[in-house]
N, C-alpha and C positions, 0 to 999 in steps of 0.2 A: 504494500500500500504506500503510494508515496505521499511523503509531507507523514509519515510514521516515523517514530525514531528508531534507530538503527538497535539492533542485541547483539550487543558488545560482545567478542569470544570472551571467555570465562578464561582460558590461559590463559594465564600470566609468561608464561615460557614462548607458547606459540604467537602472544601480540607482539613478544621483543622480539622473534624471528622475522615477522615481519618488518617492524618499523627497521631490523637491521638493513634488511633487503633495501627498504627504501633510503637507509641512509648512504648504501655503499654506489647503490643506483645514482644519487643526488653529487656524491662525492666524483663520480665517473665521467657524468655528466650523462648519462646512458637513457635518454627519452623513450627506450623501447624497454627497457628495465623497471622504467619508473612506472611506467604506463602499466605495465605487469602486475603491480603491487597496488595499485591502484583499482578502487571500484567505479565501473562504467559511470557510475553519477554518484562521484566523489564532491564533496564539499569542501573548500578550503576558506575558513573565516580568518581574518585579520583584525586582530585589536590594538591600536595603535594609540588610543585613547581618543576619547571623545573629540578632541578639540586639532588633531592632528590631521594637517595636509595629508598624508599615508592612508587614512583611511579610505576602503572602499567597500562594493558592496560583495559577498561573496562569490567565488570561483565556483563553477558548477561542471563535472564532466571532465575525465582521465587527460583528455591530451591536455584539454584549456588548463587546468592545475600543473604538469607536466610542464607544460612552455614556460608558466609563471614561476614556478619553482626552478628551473634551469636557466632561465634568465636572470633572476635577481638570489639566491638563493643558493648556488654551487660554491661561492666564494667563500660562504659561513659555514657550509655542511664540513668540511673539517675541523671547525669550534663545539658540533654535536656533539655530547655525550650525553647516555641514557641516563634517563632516572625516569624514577616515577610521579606521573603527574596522575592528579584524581585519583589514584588507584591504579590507572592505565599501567601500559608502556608508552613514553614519551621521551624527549629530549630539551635539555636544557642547552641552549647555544651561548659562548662565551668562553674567556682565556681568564685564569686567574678569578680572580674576586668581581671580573668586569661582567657582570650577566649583561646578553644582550636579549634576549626571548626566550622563553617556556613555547613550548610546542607538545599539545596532546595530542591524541590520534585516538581515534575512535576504530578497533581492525572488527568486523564481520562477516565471517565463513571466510577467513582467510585474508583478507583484502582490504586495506584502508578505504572506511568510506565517509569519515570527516577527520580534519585538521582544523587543529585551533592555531593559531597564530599566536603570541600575548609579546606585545614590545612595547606596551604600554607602562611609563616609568613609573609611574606611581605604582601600578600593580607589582612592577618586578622589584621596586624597593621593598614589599612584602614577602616574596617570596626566601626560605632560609632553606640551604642544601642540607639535606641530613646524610649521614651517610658516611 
């Protein structure tokens, strides 16, 4: 049903196989990789904060996320490392103490079929790495 929300896989093990795929895919630059891990109408949300030039409205559909991700997005993918976000498997991007975005993924039946974006600074002043 669409406009339903998505049922999360329940692994924990098989969401990070995932999101890994997607990161190595993103680090390669490999649009036919990425697109692989990706669900045919994937959602990619951006929160850049309210009042920020950056924001837009969401990304809908594998390749359209794919292009935007390989575009703007392969340069940071080597500052990716996992953690976990909401409970997810996700990624925190950043060197050092310097957070630049939380990134959740939503994986179901295999496949990423939302990304959250978070580079919104007030939110990511919030954020404390455990771990």
């Amino acid at each position: 049903m669409r406009g339903a929300a998505p049922v999360p896989d329940a692994d924990l093990a098989q969401q990070r196989e995932v999101v890994n795929a997607f990161l190595a895919a993103a680090r390669e630059g490999d649009f036919d990789a990425l697109v692989a891990v990706l669900d045919p109408n994937v959602v990619f949300r951006i929160d850049a904060g309210r009042d920020s030039p950056r924001g837009r409205p969401p990304i809908e559909g594998a390749a359209a996320v794919a292009e935007q991700l390989l575009a703007r997005g392969t340069r940071l993918a080597p500052l990716a490392r996992p953690a976990l976000v909401n409970g997810a498997a996700g990624v925190i991007v950043g060197s050092g103490a310097a957070l630049i975005a939380v990134v959740g993924f939503t994986v179901a039946n295999g496949r990423i079929v939302e990304i959250d974006l978070i580079t919104d600074r007030s939110k990511l002043r919030r954020v404390s790495e455990l771990g």
